[in-house]
C-alpha positions as CSV (number, residue, x, y, z in Angstrom):
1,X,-36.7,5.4,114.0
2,X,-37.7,6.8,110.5
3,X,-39.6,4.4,108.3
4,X,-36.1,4.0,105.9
5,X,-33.9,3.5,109.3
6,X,-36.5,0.7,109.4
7,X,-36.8,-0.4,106.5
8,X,-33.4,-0.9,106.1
9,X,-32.6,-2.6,109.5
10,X,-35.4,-4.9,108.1
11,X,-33.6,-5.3,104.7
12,X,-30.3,-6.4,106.8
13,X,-31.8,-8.9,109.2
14,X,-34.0,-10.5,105.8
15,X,-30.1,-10.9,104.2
16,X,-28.9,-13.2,107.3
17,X,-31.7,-15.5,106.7
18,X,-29.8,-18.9,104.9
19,X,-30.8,-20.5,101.8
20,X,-33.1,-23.3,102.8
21,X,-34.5,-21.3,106.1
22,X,-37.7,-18.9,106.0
23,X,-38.6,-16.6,109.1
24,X,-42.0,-15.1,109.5
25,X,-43.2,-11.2,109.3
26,X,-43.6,-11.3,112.9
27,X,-40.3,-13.3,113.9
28,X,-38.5,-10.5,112.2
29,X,-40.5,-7.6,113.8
30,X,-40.1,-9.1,116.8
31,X,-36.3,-9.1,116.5
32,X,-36.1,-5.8,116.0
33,X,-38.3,-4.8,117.9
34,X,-41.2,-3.6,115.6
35,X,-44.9,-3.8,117.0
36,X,-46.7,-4.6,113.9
37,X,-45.3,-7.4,111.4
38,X,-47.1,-5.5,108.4
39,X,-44.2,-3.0,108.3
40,X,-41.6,-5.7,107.5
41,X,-43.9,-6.2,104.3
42,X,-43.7,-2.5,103.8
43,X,-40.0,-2.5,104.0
44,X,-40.0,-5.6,101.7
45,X,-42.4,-4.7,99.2
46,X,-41.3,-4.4,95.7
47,X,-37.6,-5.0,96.5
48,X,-35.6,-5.4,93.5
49,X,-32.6,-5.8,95.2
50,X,-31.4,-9.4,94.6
51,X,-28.9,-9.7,97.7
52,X,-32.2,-9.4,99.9
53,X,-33.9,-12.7,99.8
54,X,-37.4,-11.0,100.7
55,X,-39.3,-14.5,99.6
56,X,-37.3,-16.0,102.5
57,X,-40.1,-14.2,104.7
58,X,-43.9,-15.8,105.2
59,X,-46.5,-15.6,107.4
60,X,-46.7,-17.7,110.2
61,X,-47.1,-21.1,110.0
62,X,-45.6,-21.4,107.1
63,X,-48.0,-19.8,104.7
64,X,-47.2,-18.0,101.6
65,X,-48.4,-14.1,101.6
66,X,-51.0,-13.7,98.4
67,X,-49.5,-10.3,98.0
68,X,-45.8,-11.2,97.6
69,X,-44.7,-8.3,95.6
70,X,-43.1,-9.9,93.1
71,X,-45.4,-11.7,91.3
72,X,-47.2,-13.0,93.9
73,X,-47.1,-15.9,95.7
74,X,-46.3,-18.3,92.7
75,X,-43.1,-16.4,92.4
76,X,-42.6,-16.8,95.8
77,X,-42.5,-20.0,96.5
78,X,-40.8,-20.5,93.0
79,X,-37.7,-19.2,94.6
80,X,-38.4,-21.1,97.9
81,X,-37.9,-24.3,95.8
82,X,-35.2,-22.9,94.5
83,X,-33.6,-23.0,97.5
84,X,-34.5,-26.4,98.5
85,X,-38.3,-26.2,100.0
86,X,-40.9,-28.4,99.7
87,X,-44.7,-27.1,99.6
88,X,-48.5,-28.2,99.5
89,X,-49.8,-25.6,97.9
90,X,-48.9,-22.1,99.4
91,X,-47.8,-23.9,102.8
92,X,-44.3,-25.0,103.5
93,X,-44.0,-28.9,104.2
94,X,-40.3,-29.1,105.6
């Protein structure tokens, strides 16, 4: 598959994940099948488009990525408690 048949089978499976729900890099490589997690952050970085809810992916165990594109992880989990998260810090309590 070419990185943009990737990329955008990434940015499709990242818009099925609910409000209030979070998967990991490597939960959505894995479901598609990619080898290395660091290519769904490739796919996702510097999205601008709104119907992808790219902060709905973190590293595992629940950690915010420093290098969220958007304004890094503060952004991030901004719009995580936006949709109903609770944190300590850059990890996800619930």
């Amino acid at each position: 598959m070419k990185n943009k048949g990737v990329f955008d089978a990434v940015r499709s499976m990242v818009k099925k994940i609910p409000q209030g729900k979070v998967s990991t890099y490597g939960n959505v490589a894995q479901a598609l099948g990619i080898v290395n997690p660091r290519v769904i952050g490739w796919a996702l970085k510097g999205n601008q488009d709104k119907s992808i809810p790219c902060h709905r992916v973190v590293q595992k165990g629940g950690t915010l990525s420093p290098g969220f594109s958007l304004d890094g992880w503060e952004e991030q989990r901004r719009r995580l408690e936006q949709d109903g998260l609770l944190f300590d810090g850059r990890q996800i309590r619930n």
